[in-house]
N, C-alpha and C positions, 0 to 999 in steps of 0.2 A: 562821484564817490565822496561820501560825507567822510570816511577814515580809514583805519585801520587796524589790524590785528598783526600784533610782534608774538611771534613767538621765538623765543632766543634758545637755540643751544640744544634741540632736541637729541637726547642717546638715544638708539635705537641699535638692539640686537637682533641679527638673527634675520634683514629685511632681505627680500628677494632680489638679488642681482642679479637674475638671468629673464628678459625680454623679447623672445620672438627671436629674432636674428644676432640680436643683442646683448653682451652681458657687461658686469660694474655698476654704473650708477640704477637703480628702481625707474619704472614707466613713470612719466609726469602722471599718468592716467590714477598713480596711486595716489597722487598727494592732490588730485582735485576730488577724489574720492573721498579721502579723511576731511579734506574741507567741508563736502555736502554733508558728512556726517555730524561733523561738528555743529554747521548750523542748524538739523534736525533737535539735535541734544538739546542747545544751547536754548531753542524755542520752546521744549517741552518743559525743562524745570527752570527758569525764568520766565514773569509774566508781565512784556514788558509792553511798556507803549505802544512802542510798532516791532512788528516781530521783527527779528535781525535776519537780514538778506545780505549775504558775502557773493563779492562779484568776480572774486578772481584771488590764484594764487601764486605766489613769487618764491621759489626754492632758493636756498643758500647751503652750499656744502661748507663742513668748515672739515669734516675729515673722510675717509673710507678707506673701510680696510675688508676689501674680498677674505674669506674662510677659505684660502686655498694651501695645499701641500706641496712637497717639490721630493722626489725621489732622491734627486741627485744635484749637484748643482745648475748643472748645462740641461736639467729633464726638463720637461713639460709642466705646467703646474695646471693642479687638477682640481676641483673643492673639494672640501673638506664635508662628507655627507654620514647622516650618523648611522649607526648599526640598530636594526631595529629588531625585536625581536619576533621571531613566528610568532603564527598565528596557532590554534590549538591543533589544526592541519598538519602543523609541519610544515605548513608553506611560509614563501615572503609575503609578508603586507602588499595589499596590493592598490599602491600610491607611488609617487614618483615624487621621490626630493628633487627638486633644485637646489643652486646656488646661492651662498648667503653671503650677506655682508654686516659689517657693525657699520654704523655712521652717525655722524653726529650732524647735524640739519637745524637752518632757521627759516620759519617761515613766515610770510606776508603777508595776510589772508584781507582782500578790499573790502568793508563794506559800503554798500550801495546808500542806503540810509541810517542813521544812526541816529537812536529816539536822544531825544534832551533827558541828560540826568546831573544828577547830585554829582559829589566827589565818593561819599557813600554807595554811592548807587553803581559809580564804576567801579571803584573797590570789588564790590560785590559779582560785577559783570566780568573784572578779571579774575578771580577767585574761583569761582566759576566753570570757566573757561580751560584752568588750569587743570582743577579734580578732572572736568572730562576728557582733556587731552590725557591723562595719565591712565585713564583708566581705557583707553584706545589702542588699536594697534595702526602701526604706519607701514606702508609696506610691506603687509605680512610679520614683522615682527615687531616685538618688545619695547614698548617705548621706557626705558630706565629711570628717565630725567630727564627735569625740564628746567632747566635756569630762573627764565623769568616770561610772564606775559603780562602784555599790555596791553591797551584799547585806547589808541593814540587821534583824537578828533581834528582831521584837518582845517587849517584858517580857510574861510571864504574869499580874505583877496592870493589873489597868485603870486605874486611874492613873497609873501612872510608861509603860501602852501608850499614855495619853492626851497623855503628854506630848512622847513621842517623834516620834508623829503631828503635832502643833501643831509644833513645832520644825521637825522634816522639810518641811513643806509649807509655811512659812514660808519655806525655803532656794531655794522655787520662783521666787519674789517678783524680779522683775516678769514674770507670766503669767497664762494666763486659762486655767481648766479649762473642757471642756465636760460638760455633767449635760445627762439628759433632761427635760425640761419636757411628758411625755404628758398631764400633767392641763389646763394649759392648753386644748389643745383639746377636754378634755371639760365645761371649763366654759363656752366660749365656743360650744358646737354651739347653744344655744337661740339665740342670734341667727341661726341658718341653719335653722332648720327646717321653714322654706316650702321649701329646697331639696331637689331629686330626694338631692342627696349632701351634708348637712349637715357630717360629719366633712372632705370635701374644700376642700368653699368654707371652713371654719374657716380650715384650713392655705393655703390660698390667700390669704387676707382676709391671713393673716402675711407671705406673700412678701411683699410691696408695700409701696409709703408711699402713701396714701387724703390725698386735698386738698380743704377744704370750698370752697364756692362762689365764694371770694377768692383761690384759691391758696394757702390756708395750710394748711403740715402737719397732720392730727388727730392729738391726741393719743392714745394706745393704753393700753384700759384696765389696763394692767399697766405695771409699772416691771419695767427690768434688759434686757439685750442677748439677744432673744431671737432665734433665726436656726431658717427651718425646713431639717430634717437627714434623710437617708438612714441608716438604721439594719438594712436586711435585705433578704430579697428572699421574697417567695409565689411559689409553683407557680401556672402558667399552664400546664401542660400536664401530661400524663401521665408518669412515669417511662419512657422508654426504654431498650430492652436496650444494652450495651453494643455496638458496632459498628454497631447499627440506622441512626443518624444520620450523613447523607454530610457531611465537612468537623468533625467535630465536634474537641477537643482531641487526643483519645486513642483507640482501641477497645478499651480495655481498665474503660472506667467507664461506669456507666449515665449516662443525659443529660438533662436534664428543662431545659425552657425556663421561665425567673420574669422577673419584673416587680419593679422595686425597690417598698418601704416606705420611707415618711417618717412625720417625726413634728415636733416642735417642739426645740429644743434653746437650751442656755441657757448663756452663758458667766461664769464663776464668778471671783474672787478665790482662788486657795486656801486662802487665812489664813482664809477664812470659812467651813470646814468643818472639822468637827470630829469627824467620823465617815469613816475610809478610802473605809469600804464605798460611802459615797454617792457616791466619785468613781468606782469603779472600772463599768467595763464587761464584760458578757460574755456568753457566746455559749448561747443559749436554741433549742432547734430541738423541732417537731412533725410529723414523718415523715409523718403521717396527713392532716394539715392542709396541709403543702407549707409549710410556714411555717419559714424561718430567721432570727432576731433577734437583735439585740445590745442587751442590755438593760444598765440601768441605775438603782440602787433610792433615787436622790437624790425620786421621786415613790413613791405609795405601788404596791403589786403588783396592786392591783385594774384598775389603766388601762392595765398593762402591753401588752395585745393591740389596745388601742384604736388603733393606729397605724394609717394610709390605705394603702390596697392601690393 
Protein backbone atom coordinates (compact mmCIF):
# COMPACT_ATOMS: atom_id res chain seq x y z
CA UNK A 1 0.00 0.00 0.00
CA UNK A 2 1.79 3.25 -1.45
CA UNK A 3 -1.20 5.57 0.78
CA UNK A 4 -3.94 6.72 1.52
CA UNK A 5 -7.27 8.42 1.32
CA UNK A 6 -8.66 10.56 4.67
CA UNK A 7 -11.83 11.31 4.50
CA UNK A 8 -12.76 13.36 7.66
CA UNK A 9 -16.09 13.91 9.23
CA UNK A 10 -18.58 12.65 6.64
CA UNK A 11 -22.69 13.90 7.70
CA UNK A 12 -24.72 11.56 6.46
CA UNK A 13 -28.69 11.55 6.60
CA UNK A 14 -31.23 9.36 6.43
CA UNK A 15 -28.34 5.92 6.07
CA UNK A 16 -29.92 2.53 6.48
CA UNK A 17 -29.67 1.24 10.05
CA UNK A 18 -31.35 -1.93 9.70
CA UNK A 19 -29.16 -5.13 8.46
CA UNK A 20 -30.49 -8.53 8.22
CA UNK A 21 -30.72 -9.58 11.78
CA UNK A 22 -29.22 -6.40 12.64
CA UNK A 23 -29.92 -2.89 13.27
CA UNK A 24 -27.84 0.72 14.40
CA UNK A 25 -24.64 1.07 12.71
CA UNK A 26 -25.07 0.38 8.27
CA UNK A 27 -23.37 -3.15 6.75
CA UNK A 28 -19.58 -2.66 6.22
CA UNK A 29 -20.84 -4.00 2.84
CA UNK A 30 -22.05 -0.30 2.27
CA UNK A 31 -18.98 1.50 2.72
CA UNK A 32 -16.80 -0.86 0.62
CA UNK A 33 -19.40 -0.20 -1.91
CA UNK A 34 -19.10 3.62 -1.93
CA UNK A 35 -15.22 2.89 -2.07
CA UNK A 36 -15.47 0.84 -5.40
CA UNK A 37 -17.46 3.59 -6.47
CA UNK A 38 -15.46 6.09 -5.67
CA UNK A 39 -12.49 4.52 -7.44
CA UNK A 40 -14.70 3.86 -10.75
CA UNK A 41 -15.35 7.90 -10.61
CA UNK A 42 -12.19 8.94 -9.57
CA UNK A 43 -10.74 6.96 -13.00
CA UNK A 44 -13.24 8.13 -15.33
CA UNK A 45 -12.71 12.16 -14.90
CA UNK A 46 -9.04 11.98 -13.97
CA UNK A 47 -6.34 10.96 -16.41
CA UNK A 48 -3.83 9.75 -14.46
CA UNK A 49 -0.65 7.86 -14.80
CA UNK A 50 -1.59 4.81 -13.41
CA UNK A 51 -5.29 4.44 -12.75
CA UNK A 52 -5.90 4.51 -8.95
CA UNK A 53 -6.56 1.05 -7.30
CA UNK A 54 -7.93 1.41 -3.48
CA UNK A 55 -7.32 -1.73 -1.56
CA UNK A 56 -9.32 -1.53 1.43
CA UNK A 57 -11.60 0.50 3.67
CA UNK A 58 -11.30 1.67 7.48
CA UNK A 59 -14.72 3.11 9.12
CA UNK A 60 -14.55 5.61 12.14
CA UNK A 61 -17.96 6.68 13.82
CA UNK A 62 -17.64 9.91 15.51
CA UNK A 63 -21.68 9.98 16.00
CA UNK A 64 -25.26 8.17 15.45
CA UNK A 65 -28.32 8.93 15.99
CA UNK A 66 -31.12 6.12 15.12
CA UNK A 67 -34.67 8.10 13.64
CA UNK A 68 -36.57 6.30 16.43
CA UNK A 69 -39.91 7.51 18.60
CA UNK A 70 -40.87 6.40 22.13
CA UNK A 71 -44.60 6.31 22.99
CA UNK A 72 -44.15 6.60 26.54
CA UNK A 73 -41.16 6.67 28.59
CA UNK A 74 -40.82 2.94 29.71
CA UNK A 75 -42.48 1.94 25.67
CA UNK A 76 -40.61 0.32 23.07
CA UNK A 77 -38.79 2.53 20.69
CA UNK A 78 -39.93 2.19 17.26
CA UNK A 79 -38.32 4.31 13.86
CA UNK A 80 -39.43 6.88 12.90
CA UNK A 81 -40.81 6.01 9.04
CA UNK A 82 -42.45 8.56 6.77
CA UNK A 83 -46.06 8.78 5.57
CA UNK A 84 -46.15 8.31 2.02
CA UNK A 85 -48.82 9.26 0.01
CA UNK A 86 -51.14 6.78 -2.21
CA UNK A 87 -50.87 5.84 -5.10
CA UNK A 88 -53.69 7.15 -7.92
CA UNK A 89 -55.18 3.65 -6.57
CA UNK A 90 -55.85 4.45 -3.41
CA UNK A 91 -53.42 2.11 -2.32
CA UNK A 92 -49.97 2.18 -0.19
CA UNK A 93 -46.83 2.52 -2.24
CA UNK A 94 -45.68 -0.68 -2.59
CA UNK A 95 -41.90 -0.39 -0.99
CA UNK A 96 -40.86 -1.09 2.42
CA UNK A 97 -39.12 1.73 4.54
CA UNK A 98 -36.62 0.65 6.82
CA UNK A 99 -34.79 2.22 9.61
CA UNK A 100 -32.76 5.26 9.38
CA UNK A 101 -30.10 6.80 10.96
CA UNK A 102 -27.93 10.32 10.76
CA UNK A 103 -24.23 9.69 11.27
CA UNK A 104 -21.38 11.33 11.03
CA UNK A 105 -18.24 8.91 9.60
CA UNK A 106 -14.51 9.07 8.61
CA UNK A 107 -13.12 7.11 6.36
CA UNK A 108 -9.76 5.34 5.22
CA UNK A 109 -9.72 4.26 2.02
CA UNK A 110 -5.87 2.09 0.95
CA UNK A 111 -4.51 2.78 -2.02
CA UNK A 112 -2.47 0.05 -3.61
CA UNK A 113 -0.48 2.27 -6.06
CA UNK A 114 -0.32 5.78 -6.16
CA UNK A 115 1.11 7.36 -9.45
CA UNK A 116 3.94 10.19 -8.80
CA UNK A 117 2.50 13.70 -8.76
CA UNK A 118 3.14 17.40 -8.23
CA UNK A 119 1.74 19.13 -5.16
CA UNK A 120 -0.68 20.73 -7.90
CA UNK A 121 -1.53 17.61 -9.17
CA UNK A 122 -2.69 16.38 -5.52
CA UNK A 123 -4.35 19.38 -4.88
CA UNK A 124 -6.23 18.47 -7.75
CA UNK A 125 -6.70 14.72 -6.90
CA UNK A 126 -8.18 15.77 -3.52
CA UNK A 127 -10.57 18.23 -4.93
CA UNK A 128 -11.67 15.84 -6.89
CA UNK A 129 -12.27 13.33 -4.76
CA UNK A 130 -14.10 15.62 -2.69
CA UNK A 131 -16.95 17.00 -5.48
CA UNK A 132 -17.47 13.04 -6.01
CA UNK A 133 -17.84 12.10 -2.50
CA UNK A 134 -20.44 14.86 -2.26
CA UNK A 135 -22.28 14.22 -4.95
CA UNK A 136 -22.60 10.22 -3.57
CA UNK A 137 -24.72 8.62 -1.46
CA UNK A 138 -23.28 6.44 1.65
CA UNK A 139 -25.53 4.00 3.08
CA UNK A 140 -28.39 4.81 1.30
CA UNK A 141 -28.44 8.27 2.37
CA UNK A 142 -27.50 11.97 2.01
CA UNK A 143 -24.02 12.68 2.40
CA UNK A 144 -24.36 16.66 3.85
CA UNK A 145 -20.81 17.39 4.42
CA UNK A 146 -17.51 16.61 4.22
CA UNK A 147 -14.83 18.50 6.45
CA UNK A 148 -11.79 17.72 4.61
CA UNK A 149 -9.99 15.07 2.30
CA UNK A 150 -6.74 14.17 1.70
CA UNK A 151 -4.41 11.86 -0.31
CA UNK A 152 -1.73 11.17 2.43
CA UNK A 153 1.63 9.30 0.53
CA UNK A 154 3.12 6.88 2.84
CA UNK A 155 7.19 6.94 3.51
CA UNK A 156 8.90 3.71 2.24
CA UNK A 157 11.13 3.06 5.28
CA UNK A 158 8.79 1.53 8.27
CA UNK A 159 9.46 3.78 10.66
CA UNK A 160 8.86 7.27 9.70
CA UNK A 161 5.42 4.79 7.74
CA UNK A 162 5.00 3.99 11.41
CA UNK A 163 4.85 7.33 12.35
CA UNK A 164 2.66 8.81 9.90
CA UNK A 165 0.05 6.13 10.73
CA UNK A 166 0.05 6.83 14.67
CA UNK A 167 -0.16 10.53 14.02
CA UNK A 168 -3.00 10.22 11.21
CA UNK A 169 -5.22 8.09 13.25
CA UNK A 170 -4.76 9.92 16.24
CA UNK A 171 -6.41 13.12 14.02
CA UNK A 172 -9.55 10.64 14.12
CA UNK A 173 -9.85 11.03 17.88
CA UNK A 174 -12.80 11.19 19.20
CA UNK A 175 -14.18 7.97 17.25
CA UNK A 176 -14.48 4.34 17.29
CA UNK A 177 -13.29 1.98 14.53
CA UNK A 178 -14.84 -1.19 13.82
CA UNK A 179 -12.41 -4.55 13.39
CA UNK A 180 -13.72 -7.99 13.20
CA UNK A 181 -13.66 -10.04 16.22
CA UNK A 182 -14.42 -13.80 14.15
CA UNK A 183 -12.31 -15.36 16.77
CA UNK A 184 -14.44 -14.69 19.53
CA UNK A 185 -17.00 -16.81 18.31
CA UNK A 186 -14.63 -19.45 17.79
CA UNK A 187 -13.60 -19.52 21.20
CA UNK A 188 -16.74 -19.24 22.74
CA UNK A 189 -18.66 -22.38 20.32
CA UNK A 190 -17.57 -25.10 23.17
CA UNK A 191 -19.98 -23.57 25.56
CA UNK A 192 -22.71 -24.39 22.63
CA UNK A 193 -21.90 -27.55 21.68
CA UNK A 194 -24.99 -29.67 22.97
CA UNK A 195 -26.40 -27.35 20.16
CA UNK A 196 -27.81 -28.60 16.75
CA UNK A 197 -25.82 -24.90 15.45
CA UNK A 198 -23.14 -24.20 17.98
CA UNK A 199 -21.37 -21.19 15.75
CA UNK A 200 -25.26 -19.65 15.71
CA UNK A 201 -26.29 -19.85 19.39
CA UNK A 202 -22.48 -18.32 20.05
CA UNK A 203 -23.49 -15.23 18.00
CA UNK A 204 -26.87 -15.23 19.35
CA UNK A 205 -25.72 -15.80 23.19
CA UNK A 206 -23.77 -11.98 21.83
CA UNK A 207 -26.94 -10.24 20.59
CA UNK A 208 -28.49 -10.00 24.00
CA UNK A 209 -27.76 -8.96 27.78
CA UNK A 210 -28.31 -12.63 29.86
CA UNK A 211 -29.80 -11.65 33.66
CA UNK A 212 -28.89 -14.13 36.58
CA UNK A 213 -31.77 -15.16 38.89
CA UNK A 214 -31.95 -11.46 40.75
CA UNK A 215 -32.13 -9.57 37.60
CA UNK A 216 -28.62 -8.68 37.58
CA UNK A 217 -26.70 -8.22 34.33
CA UNK A 218 -23.93 -11.14 33.79
CA UNK A 219 -20.92 -10.27 33.13
CA UNK A 220 -19.41 -11.31 29.66
CA UNK A 221 -16.46 -13.20 29.51
CA UNK A 222 -14.58 -10.67 27.47
CA UNK A 223 -13.97 -7.09 27.85
CA UNK A 224 -14.30 -4.23 25.05
CA UNK A 225 -17.71 -3.10 22.95
CA UNK A 226 -18.49 -5.96 21.07
CA UNK A 227 -21.62 -5.74 18.65
CA UNK A 228 -22.64 -8.69 16.30
CA UNK A 229 -22.28 -7.52 12.54
CA UNK A 230 -23.32 -8.30 8.86
CA UNK A 231 -20.18 -8.79 6.93
CA UNK A 232 -21.59 -10.66 3.41
CA UNK A 233 -23.88 -12.52 1.86
CA UNK A 234 -23.86 -16.95 0.80
CA UNK A 235 -25.70 -18.27 -2.14
CA UNK A 236 -29.03 -19.70 -1.36
CA UNK A 237 -29.74 -20.52 -4.81
CA UNK A 238 -28.42 -21.25 -8.11
CA UNK A 239 -26.98 -18.59 -10.45
CA UNK A 240 -29.58 -17.53 -12.85
CA UNK A 241 -29.43 -16.64 -16.41
CA UNK A 242 -29.74 -13.21 -16.90
CA UNK A 243 -33.54 -12.19 -17.86
CA UNK A 244 -34.69 -15.67 -16.35
CA UNK A 245 -35.98 -13.88 -13.08
CA UNK A 246 -39.37 -11.99 -13.44
CA UNK A 247 -39.06 -8.46 -11.43
CA UNK A 248 -35.48 -8.81 -11.00
CA UNK A 249 -33.08 -5.28 -11.05
CA UNK A 250 -31.91 -5.56 -14.62
CA UNK A 251 -32.01 -8.43 -17.54
CA UNK A 252 -28.96 -7.64 -18.39
CA UNK A 253 -27.03 -9.64 -15.21
CA UNK A 254 -27.37 -13.04 -13.90
CA UNK A 255 -29.39 -13.37 -10.53
CA UNK A 256 -28.62 -15.49 -7.73
CA UNK A 257 -30.81 -15.22 -4.31
CA UNK A 258 -28.26 -15.01 -0.70
CA UNK A 259 -28.86 -14.84 2.69
CA UNK A 260 -26.71 -12.33 4.80
CA UNK A 261 -23.41 -13.49 6.94
CA UNK A 262 -22.75 -12.32 10.49
CA UNK A 263 -20.05 -12.37 12.52
CA UNK A 264 -19.00 -10.56 15.77
CA UNK A 265 -17.44 -7.10 15.41
CA UNK A 266 -15.53 -4.89 17.78
CA UNK A 267 -15.35 -1.16 18.13
CA UNK A 268 -11.78 0.11 18.56
CA UNK A 269 -9.95 3.53 19.78
CA UNK A 270 -7.96 4.29 16.70
CA UNK A 271 -4.95 5.58 18.62
CA UNK A 272 -4.74 1.73 19.62
CA UNK A 273 -3.79 0.46 16.49
CA UNK A 274 -0.85 0.44 15.22
CA UNK A 275 -1.00 -1.42 12.04
CA UNK A 276 -3.30 0.31 9.05
CA UNK A 277 -3.94 -3.04 7.79
CA UNK A 278 -5.74 -4.25 10.94
CA UNK A 279 -8.37 -1.42 10.39
CA UNK A 280 -8.96 -1.64 6.79
CA UNK A 281 -11.75 -3.87 5.29
CA UNK A 282 -12.18 -5.71 2.09
CA UNK A 283 -13.94 -7.54 -0.35
CA UNK A 284 -13.04 -11.54 -0.32
CA UNK A 285 -15.37 -13.60 -2.85
CA UNK A 286 -15.68 -17.51 -3.68
CA UNK A 287 -17.59 -17.89 -6.95
CA UNK A 288 -17.70 -21.78 -6.39
CA UNK A 289 -18.89 -21.58 -2.84
CA UNK A 290 -21.58 -18.61 -3.36
CA UNK A 291 -19.69 -16.80 -0.69
CA UNK A 292 -19.22 -12.88 -0.84
CA UNK A 293 -17.27 -11.39 2.30
CA UNK A 294 -15.79 -8.46 3.74
CA UNK A 295 -12.99 -9.17 5.63
CA UNK A 296 -10.84 -7.88 8.03
CA UNK A 297 -7.14 -9.09 9.37
CA UNK A 298 -7.49 -7.22 12.91
CA UNK A 299 -8.11 -11.53 13.86
CA UNK A 300 -5.90 -14.06 12.52
CA UNK A 301 -6.79 -15.50 8.53
CA UNK A 302 -7.54 -19.05 9.79
CA UNK A 303 -11.19 -17.99 11.33
CA UNK A 304 -11.76 -15.94 8.41
CA UNK A 305 -14.64 -18.28 6.89
CA UNK A 306 -15.91 -19.09 10.20
CA UNK A 307 -18.67 -16.65 9.94
CA UNK A 308 -22.77 -17.98 10.46
CA UNK A 309 -24.53 -18.37 7.26
Amino acid sequence: MDGFIALRNIEVENANAVAGQTWGFPAITHFLGFMHSLERKVSERLDLEIPLRLSGCAVICHDLSPQTTQAATYSEHVFSLTRNPLTKEAKTPSFVEEGRAHMTVSLIIGIEELPPMNESEYKALEQAIKNIVLSQRLAGGTIKQLAASRVVSLHEKQEKRQEQVNFWLRTFLPGFALVARTDLLVDQQQHFAGDSDPAFSTWLGNSMLHFDGEGQPLQRPYKGWIKPIPVGYKAMSPLYQAGSVARSRDEETPVRFVEYVYTLGEWLSPHRINDLNELLWYYSTEPEEGWYLCQNDYTSQDSNLTEIA
